[in-house]
C-alpha beads as a LAMMPS data file, in Angstrom:
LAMMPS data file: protein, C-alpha beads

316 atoms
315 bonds

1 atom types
1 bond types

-500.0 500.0 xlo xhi
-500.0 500.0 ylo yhi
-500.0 500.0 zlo zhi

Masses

1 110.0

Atoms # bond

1 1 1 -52.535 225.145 182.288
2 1 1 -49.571 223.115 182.820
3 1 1 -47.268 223.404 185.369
4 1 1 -43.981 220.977 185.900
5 1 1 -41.785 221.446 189.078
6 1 1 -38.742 220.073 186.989
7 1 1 -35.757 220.793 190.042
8 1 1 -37.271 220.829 193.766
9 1 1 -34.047 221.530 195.410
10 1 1 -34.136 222.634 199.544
11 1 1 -30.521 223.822 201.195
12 1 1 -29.997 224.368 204.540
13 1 1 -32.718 221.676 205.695
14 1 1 -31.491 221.525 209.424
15 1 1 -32.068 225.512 209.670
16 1 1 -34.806 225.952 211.784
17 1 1 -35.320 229.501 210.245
18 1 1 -38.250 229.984 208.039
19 1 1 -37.670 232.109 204.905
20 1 1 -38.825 235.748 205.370
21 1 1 -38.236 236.964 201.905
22 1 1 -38.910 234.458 198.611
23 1 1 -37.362 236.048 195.641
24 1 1 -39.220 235.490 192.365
25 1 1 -37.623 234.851 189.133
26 1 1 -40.104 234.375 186.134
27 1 1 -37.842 234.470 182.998
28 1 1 -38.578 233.043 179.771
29 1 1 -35.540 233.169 177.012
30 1 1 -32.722 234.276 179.521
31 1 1 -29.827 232.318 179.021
32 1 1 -27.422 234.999 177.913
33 1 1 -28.387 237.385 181.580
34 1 1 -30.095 234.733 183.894
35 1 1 -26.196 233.918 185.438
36 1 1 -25.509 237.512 186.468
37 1 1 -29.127 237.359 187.909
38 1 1 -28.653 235.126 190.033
39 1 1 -25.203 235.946 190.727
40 1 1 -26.804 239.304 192.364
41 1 1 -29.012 237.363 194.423
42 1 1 -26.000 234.778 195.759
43 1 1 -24.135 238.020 196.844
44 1 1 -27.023 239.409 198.198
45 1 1 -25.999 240.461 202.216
46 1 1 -29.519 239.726 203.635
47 1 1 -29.064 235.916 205.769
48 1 1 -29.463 233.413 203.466
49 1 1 -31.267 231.567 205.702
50 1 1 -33.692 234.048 205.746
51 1 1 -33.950 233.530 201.602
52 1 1 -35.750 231.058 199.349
53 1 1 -35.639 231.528 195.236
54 1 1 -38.897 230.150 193.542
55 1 1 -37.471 230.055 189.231
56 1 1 -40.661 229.604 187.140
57 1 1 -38.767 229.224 183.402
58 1 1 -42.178 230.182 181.239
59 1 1 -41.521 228.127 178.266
60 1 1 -37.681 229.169 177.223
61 1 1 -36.937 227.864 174.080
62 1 1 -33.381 228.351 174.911
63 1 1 -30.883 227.570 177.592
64 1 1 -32.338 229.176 180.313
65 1 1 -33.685 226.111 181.773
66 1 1 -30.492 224.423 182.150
67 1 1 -28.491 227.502 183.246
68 1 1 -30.387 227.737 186.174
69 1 1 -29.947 224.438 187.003
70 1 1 -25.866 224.571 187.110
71 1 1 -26.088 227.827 188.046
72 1 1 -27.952 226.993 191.576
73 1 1 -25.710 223.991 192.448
74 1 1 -24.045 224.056 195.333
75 1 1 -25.611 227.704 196.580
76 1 1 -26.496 227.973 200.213
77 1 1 -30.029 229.396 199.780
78 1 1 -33.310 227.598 199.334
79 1 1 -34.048 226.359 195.815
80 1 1 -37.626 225.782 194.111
81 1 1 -37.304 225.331 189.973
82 1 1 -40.578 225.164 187.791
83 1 1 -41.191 224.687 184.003
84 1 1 -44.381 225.514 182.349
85 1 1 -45.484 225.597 178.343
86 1 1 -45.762 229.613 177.909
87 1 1 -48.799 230.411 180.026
88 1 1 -47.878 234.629 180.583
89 1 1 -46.207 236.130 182.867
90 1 1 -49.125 236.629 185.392
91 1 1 -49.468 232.688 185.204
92 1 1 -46.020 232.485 186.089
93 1 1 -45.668 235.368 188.807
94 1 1 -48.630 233.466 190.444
95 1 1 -47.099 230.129 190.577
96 1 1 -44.279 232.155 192.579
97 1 1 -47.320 232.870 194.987
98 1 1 -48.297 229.708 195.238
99 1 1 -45.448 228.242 196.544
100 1 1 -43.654 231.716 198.040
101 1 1 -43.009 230.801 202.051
102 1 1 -41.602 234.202 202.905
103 1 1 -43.621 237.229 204.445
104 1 1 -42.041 239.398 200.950
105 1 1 -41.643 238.490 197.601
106 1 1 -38.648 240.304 196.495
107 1 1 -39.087 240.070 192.056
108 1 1 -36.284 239.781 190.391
109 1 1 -36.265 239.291 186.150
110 1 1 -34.077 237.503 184.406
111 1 1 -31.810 239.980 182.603
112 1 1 -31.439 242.505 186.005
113 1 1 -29.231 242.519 188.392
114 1 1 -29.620 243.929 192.580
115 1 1 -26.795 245.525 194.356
116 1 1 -25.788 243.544 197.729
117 1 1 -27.595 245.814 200.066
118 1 1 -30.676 245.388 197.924
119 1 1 -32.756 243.252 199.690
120 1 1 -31.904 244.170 203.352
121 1 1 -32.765 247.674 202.489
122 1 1 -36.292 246.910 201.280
123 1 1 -37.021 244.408 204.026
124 1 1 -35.779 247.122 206.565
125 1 1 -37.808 249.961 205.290
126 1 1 -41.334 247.191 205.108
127 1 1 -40.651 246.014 208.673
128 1 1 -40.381 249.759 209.576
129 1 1 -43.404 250.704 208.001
130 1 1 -46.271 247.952 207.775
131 1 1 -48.685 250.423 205.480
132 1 1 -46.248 249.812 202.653
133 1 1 -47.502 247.114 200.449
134 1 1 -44.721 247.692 197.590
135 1 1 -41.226 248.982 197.791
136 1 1 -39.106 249.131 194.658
137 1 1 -35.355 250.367 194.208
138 1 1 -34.016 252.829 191.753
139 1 1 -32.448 252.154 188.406
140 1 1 -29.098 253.387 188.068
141 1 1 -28.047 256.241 186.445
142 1 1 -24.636 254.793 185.589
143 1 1 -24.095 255.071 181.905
144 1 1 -23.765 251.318 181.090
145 1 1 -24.319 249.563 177.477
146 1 1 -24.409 250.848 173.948
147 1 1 -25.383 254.535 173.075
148 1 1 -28.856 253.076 173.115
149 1 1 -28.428 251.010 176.083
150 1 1 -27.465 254.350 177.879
151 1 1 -30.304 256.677 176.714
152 1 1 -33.102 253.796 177.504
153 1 1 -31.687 253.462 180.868
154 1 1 -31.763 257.035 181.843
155 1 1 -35.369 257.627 180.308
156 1 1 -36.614 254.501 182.437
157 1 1 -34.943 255.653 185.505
158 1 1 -36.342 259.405 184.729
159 1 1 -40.123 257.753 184.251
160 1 1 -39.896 256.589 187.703
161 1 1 -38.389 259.899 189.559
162 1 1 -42.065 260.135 190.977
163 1 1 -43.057 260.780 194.627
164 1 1 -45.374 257.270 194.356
165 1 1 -45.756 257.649 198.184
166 1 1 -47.278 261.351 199.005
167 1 1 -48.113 262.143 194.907
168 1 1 -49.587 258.791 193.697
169 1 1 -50.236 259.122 190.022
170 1 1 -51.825 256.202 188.448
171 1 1 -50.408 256.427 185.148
172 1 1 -46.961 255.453 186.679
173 1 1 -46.221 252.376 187.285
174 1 1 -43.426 251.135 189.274
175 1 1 -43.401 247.569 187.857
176 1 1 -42.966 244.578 189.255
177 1 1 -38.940 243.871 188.746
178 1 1 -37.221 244.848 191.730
179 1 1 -40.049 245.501 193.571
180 1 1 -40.768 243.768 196.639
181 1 1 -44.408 243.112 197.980
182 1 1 -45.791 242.217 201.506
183 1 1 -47.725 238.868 201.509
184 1 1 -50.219 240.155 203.495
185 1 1 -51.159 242.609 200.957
186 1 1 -51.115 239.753 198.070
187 1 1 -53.821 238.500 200.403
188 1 1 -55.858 241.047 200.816
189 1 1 -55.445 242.337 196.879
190 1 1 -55.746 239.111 195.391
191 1 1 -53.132 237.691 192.740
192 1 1 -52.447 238.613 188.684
193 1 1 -54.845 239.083 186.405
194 1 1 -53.344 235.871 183.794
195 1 1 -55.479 237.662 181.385
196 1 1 -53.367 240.150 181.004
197 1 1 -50.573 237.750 179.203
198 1 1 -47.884 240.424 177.813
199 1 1 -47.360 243.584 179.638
200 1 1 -49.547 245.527 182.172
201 1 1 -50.545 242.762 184.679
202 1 1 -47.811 244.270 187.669
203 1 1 -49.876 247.591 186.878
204 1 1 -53.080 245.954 186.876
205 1 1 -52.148 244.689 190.229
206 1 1 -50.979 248.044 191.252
207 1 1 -53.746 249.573 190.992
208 1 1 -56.460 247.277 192.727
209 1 1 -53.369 247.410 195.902
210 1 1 -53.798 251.251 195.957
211 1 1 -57.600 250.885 195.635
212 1 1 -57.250 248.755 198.615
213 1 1 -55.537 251.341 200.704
214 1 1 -52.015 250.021 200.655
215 1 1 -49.049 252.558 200.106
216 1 1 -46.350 252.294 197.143
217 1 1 -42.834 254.175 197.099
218 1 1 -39.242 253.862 195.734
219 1 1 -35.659 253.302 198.053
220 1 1 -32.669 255.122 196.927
221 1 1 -31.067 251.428 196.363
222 1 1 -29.998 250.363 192.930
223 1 1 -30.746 248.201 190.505
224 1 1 -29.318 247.350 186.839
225 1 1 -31.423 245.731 184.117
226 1 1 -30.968 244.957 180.537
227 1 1 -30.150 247.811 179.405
228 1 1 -27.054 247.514 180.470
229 1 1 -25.771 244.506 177.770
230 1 1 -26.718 246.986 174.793
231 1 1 -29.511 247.648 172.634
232 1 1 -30.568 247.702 168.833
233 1 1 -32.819 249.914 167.399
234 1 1 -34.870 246.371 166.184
235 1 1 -34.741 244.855 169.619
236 1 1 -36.088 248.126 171.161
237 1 1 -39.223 248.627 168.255
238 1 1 -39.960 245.050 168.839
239 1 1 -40.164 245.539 172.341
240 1 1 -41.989 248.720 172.354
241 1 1 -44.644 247.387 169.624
242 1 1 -45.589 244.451 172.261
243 1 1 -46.041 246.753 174.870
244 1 1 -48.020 248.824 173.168
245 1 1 -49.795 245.954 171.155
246 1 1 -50.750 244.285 174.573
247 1 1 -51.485 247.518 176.952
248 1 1 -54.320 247.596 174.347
249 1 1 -55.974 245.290 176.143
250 1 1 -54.924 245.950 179.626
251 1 1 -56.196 249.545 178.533
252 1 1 -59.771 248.044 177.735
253 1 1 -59.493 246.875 181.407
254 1 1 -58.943 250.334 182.877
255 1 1 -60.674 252.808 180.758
256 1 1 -59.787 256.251 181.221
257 1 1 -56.246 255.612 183.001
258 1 1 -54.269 257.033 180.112
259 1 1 -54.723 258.773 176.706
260 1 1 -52.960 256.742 173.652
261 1 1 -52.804 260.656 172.331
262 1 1 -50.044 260.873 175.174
263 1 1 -48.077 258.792 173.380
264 1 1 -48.179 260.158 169.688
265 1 1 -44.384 260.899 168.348
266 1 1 -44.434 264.433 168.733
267 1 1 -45.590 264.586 172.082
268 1 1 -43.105 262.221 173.383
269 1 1 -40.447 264.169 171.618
270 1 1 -41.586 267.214 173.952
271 1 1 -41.328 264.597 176.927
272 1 1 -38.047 263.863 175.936
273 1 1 -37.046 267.168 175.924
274 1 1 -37.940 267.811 178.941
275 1 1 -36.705 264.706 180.635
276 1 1 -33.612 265.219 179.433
277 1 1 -33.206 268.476 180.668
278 1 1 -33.737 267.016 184.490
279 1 1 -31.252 264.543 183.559
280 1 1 -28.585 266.283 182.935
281 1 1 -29.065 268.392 186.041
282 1 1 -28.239 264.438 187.988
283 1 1 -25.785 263.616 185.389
284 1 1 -23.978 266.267 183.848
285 1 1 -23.856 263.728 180.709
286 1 1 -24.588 265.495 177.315
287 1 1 -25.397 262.016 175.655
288 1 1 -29.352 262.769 177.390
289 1 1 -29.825 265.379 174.881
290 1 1 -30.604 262.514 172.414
291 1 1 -33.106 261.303 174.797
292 1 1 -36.081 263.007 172.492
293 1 1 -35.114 261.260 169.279
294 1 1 -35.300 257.948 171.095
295 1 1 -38.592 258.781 172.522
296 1 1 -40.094 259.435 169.219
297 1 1 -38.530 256.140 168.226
298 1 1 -40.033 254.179 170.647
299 1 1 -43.399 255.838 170.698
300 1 1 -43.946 255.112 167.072
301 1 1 -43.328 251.425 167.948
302 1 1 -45.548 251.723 170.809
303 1 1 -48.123 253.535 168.953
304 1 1 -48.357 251.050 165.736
305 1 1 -48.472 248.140 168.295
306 1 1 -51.591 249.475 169.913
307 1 1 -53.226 250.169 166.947
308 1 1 -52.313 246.399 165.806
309 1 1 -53.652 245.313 169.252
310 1 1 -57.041 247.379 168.450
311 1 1 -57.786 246.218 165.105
312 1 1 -56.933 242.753 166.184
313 1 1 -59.941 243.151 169.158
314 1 1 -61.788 244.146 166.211
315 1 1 -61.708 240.872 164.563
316 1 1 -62.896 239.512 168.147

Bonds

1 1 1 2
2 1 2 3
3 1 3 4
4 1 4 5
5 1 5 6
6 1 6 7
7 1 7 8
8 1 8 9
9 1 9 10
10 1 10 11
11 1 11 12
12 1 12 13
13 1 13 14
14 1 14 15
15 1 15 16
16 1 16 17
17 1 17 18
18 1 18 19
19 1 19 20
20 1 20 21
21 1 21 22
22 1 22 23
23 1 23 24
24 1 24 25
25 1 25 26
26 1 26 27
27 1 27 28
28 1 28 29
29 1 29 30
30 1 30 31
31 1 31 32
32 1 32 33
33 1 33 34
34 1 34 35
35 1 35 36
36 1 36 37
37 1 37 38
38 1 38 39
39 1 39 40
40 1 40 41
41 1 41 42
42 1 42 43
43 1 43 44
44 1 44 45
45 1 45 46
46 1 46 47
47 1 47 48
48 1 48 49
49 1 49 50
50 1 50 51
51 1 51 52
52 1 52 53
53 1 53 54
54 1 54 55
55 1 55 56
56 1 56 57
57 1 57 58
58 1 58 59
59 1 59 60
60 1 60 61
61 1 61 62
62 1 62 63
63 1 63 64
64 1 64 65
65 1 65 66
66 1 66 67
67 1 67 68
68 1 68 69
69 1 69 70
70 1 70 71
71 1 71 72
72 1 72 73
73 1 73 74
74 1 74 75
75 1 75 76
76 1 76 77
77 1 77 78
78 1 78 79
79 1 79 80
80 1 80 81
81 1 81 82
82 1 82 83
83 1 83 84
84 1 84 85
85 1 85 86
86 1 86 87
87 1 87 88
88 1 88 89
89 1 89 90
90 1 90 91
91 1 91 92
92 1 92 93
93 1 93 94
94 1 94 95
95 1 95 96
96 1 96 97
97 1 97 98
98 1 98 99
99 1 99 100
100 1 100 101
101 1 101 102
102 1 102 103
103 1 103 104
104 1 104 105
105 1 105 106
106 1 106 107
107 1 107 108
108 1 108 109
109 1 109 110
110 1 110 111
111 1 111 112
112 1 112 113
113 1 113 114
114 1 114 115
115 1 115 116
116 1 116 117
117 1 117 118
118 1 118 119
119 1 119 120
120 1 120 121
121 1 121 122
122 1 122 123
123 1 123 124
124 1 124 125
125 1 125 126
126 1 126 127
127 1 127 128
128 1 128 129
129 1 129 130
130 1 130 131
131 1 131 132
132 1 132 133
133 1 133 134
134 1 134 135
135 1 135 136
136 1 136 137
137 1 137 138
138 1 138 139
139 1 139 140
140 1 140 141
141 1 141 142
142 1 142 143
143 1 143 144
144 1 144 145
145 1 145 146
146 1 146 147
147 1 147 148
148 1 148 149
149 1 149 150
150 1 150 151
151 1 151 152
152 1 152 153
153 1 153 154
154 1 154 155
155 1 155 156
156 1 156 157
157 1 157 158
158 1 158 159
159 1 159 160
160 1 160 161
161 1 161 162
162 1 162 163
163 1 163 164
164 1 164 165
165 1 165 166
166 1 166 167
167 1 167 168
168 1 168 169
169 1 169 170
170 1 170 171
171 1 171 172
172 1 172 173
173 1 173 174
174 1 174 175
175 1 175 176
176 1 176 177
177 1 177 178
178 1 178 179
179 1 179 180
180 1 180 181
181 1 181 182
182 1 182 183
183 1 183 184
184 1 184 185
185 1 185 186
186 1 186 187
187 1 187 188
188 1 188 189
189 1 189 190
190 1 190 191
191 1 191 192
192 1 192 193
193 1 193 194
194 1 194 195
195 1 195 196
196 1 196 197
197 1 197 198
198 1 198 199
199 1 199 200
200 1 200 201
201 1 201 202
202 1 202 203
203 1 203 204
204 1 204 205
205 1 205 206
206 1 206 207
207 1 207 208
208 1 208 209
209 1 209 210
210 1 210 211
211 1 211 212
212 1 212 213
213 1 213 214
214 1 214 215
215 1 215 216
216 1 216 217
217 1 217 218
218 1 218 219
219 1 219 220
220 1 220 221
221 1 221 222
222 1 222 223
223 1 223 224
224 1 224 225
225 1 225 226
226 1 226 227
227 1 227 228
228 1 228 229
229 1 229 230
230 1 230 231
231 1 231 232
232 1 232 233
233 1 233 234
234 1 234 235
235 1 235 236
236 1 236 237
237 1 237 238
238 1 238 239
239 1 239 240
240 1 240 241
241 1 241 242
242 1 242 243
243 1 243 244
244 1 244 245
245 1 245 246
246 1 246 247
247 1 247 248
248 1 248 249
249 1 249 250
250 1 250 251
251 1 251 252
252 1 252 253
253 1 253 254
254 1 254 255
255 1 255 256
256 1 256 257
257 1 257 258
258 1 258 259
259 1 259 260
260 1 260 261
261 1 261 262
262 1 262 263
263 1 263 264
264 1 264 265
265 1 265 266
266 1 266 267
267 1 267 268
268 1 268 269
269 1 269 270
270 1 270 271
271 1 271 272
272 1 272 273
273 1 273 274
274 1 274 275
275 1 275 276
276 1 276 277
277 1 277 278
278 1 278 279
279 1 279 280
280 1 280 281
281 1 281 282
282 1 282 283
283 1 283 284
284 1 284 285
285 1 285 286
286 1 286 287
287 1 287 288
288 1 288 289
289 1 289 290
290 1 290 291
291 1 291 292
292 1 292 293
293 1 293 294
294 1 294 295
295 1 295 296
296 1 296 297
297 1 297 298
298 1 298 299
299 1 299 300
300 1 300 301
301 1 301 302
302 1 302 303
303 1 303 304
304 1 304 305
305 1 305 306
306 1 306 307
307 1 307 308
308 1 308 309
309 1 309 310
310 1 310 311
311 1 311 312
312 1 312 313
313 1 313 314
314 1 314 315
315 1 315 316
């Protein structure tokens, strides 16, 4: 695998300070959101000194490359930029590793964006409690985006309204975008499984860290992430129909974890349903009530993209 460190780029060289959180930013096609994401992270009000950003651009075949170039000129934070042929995002997330100086790696994708307390909140709650291997903020309930943009958000935000700390239920990930781990658990737990080249490789790696004794939970801090720019119904098949085409495989992994029949049409709709009803008990917004029509959306993407991903193993 190929791996290019295209913009090596160190600020603050006569700080004595070493970095105690590196912040991770594996994007690959991000040119439209990667300014706002890094925008987030400038106005971030942890010490900068305290900060490095390690970019690992996976292959962009547009712009991205370039905005991140401009856009970290001049910014008073540590700098590390690398450029690899598309390798998968758990190549990328451990070339982060391999060059991450700080005690926590604070991820941050492309197309999200962290409120300015973000950071200091999730360092503050690690240092306070070492057992915690992974931390992860909440997504906001703010209705931002397109009709679709809004429902997506709230059903992603609702997914996660789990007690991951004293109720640990495998089938939930937190996922790895605005999550922050502890270094010393990387170290223990090992790094991604690069096998697992679409989706599932932060849950992969999830799982072996609670296997491993280390504790996960979520921080009442917010975060924003794509759905806020609007949605199509196209974009939001396609991206469904990956992640179900690749959890195939990530499913062949971990046998058992979760039944595909969970995620036939008219079960979700009932999910939806029900979501929605403990929505709109936080939100008071009526627009939730579509919620199970876009769940049965989605789920039929999902569910044709796993069964693409199993008759593809088929041919293997």
């Amino acid at each position: 695998m190929n791996s290019t460190a295209t913009t090596v780029t160190y600020r603050n060289l006569a700080s004595e300070k070493k970095p105690r959180v590196t912040i991770g930013v594996c994007v690959r096609n991000s040119a439209d959101s990667i300014t706002a994401a890094i925008s987030s992270i400038t106005d971030q009000d942890f010490s900068h000194d305290l900060m490095e950003i390690v970019f690992v651009d996976d292959g962009s075949e547009d712009n991205t490359l370039s905005t991140i170039r401009e856009s970290v000129l001049g910014i008073d934070i540590s700098v590390t930029v690398y450029h690899t042929a598309w390798n998968g995002i758990g190549h990328a997330r451990n070339l982060v590793l391999s060059h991450a100086i700080g005690e926590y790696v604070l991820w941050v994708d492309g197309d999200m964006t962290i409120c300015p307390d973000y950071a200091r909140k999730l360092v503050d709650l690690m240092d306070e409690h070492p057992e915690l291997g992974i931390v992860k903020g909440k997504q906001t309930l703010k209705p931002m985006g397109n009709v679709l943009g809004i429902l997506e958000g709230m059903s992603r935000a609702a997914s996660r309204m789990v007690d991951y700390k004293n109720n640990y239920n495998p089938s939930k990930a937190l996922g790895t975008g605005g999550s922050i781990y502890r270094t010393q658990m990387i170290s223990a737990v090992g790094k991604f499984d690069e096998t697992l080249r679409g989706y599932g490789e932060d849950w992969d790696f999830e799982l072996r860290a609670t296997t491993a004794g280390w504790i996960l939970c979520t921080l009442n801090v917010e975060f924003f992430d794509y759905e806020r720019h609007g949605i199509t119904w196209s974009s939001l098949w396609r991206r469904y129909w990956l992640r179900g085409y690749h959890l195939h495989h990530f499913l062949r992994k971990h046998q058992g974890l979760i039944k595909h029949t969970r995620m036939i049409p008219p079960v979700s709709f009932i999910a939806g349903l029900l979501q929605s009803q403990t929505l709109f008990k936080l939100t008071r917004k009526k627009i939730v009530f579509l919620l199970p029509f876009e769940y049965w959306f989605k789920t039929s993407a999902w569910y044709v993209g796993f069964l693409n991903g199993y008759s593809a193993s088929k041919k293997f």
